[in-house]
N, C-alpha and C positions, 0 to 999 in steps of 0.2 A: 302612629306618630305622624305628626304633620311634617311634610319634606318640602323641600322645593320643588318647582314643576319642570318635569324631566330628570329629576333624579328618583331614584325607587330606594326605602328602607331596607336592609340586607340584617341587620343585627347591630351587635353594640362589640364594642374593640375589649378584652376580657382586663387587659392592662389599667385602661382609662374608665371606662365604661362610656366613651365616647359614641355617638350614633355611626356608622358603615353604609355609608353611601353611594349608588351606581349610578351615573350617567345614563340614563335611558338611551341616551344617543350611542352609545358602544355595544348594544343589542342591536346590531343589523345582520350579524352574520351566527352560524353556530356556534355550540356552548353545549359544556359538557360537567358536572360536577363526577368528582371521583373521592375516594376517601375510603379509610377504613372500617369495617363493620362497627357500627355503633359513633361512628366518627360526627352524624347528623346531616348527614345527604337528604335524606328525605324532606327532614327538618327545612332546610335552608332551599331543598325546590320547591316545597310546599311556599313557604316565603316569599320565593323568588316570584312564584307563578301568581299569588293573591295583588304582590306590588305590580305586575305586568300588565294583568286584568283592569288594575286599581287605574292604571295608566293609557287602559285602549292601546297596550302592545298583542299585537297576535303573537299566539303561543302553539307550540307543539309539545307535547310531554310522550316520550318515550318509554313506559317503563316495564321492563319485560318481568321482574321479581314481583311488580301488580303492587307497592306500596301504596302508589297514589292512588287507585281504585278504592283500595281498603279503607284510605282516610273515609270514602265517602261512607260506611257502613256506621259511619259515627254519626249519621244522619241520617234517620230510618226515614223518618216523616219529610224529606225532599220529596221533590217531583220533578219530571221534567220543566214545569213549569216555571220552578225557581232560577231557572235559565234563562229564562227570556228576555231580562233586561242587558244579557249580552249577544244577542241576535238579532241579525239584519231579517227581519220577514221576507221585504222586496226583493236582497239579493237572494234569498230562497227561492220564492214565486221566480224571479226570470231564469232560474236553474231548471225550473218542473220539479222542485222541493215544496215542499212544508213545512211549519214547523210548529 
């Protein structure tokens, strides 16, 4: 979906079918989804985390149950390499990293 810049696509409103829009600007601090099994957590971090990237917001995903890992098994044929257009090389190199 094309958004405006600095807002991230979240989903569509079930009532309307209206787009759900987040201020990028109101990601400065933590965040936490919670919900009941099957409720679509995953769903909606997976989401959350693809518009943040989409947006050059730095991310941390925390997830102890290991959903998010799993999605990656749905992509056998990735590599590390298909990372690379979200990596600073340089700030690597002045780390004594690689990448």
């Amino acid at each position: 979906m094309d958004t405006k810049k600095g807002q991230l696509y979240i989903g569509r409103e079930s009532a309307t079918d209206e787009p759900v829009l987040l201020k990028a600007s109101t990601l400065t601090t933590h965040g936490v989804i919670f919900g009941m099994t099957g409720s679509g957590k995953t769903g909606l971090g997976v989401n959350m985390l693809e518009e943040a990237l989409l947006s050059s917001i730095p991310t941390l995903i925390l997830d102890p149950k290991g959903d998010m890992g799993n999605i990656m098994l749905n992509f056998p044929d990735s590599t590390p390499e298909d990372l690379e257009p979200w990596m600073d090389a340089a700030k690597a190199k002045r780390k004594g990293k690689t990448i």
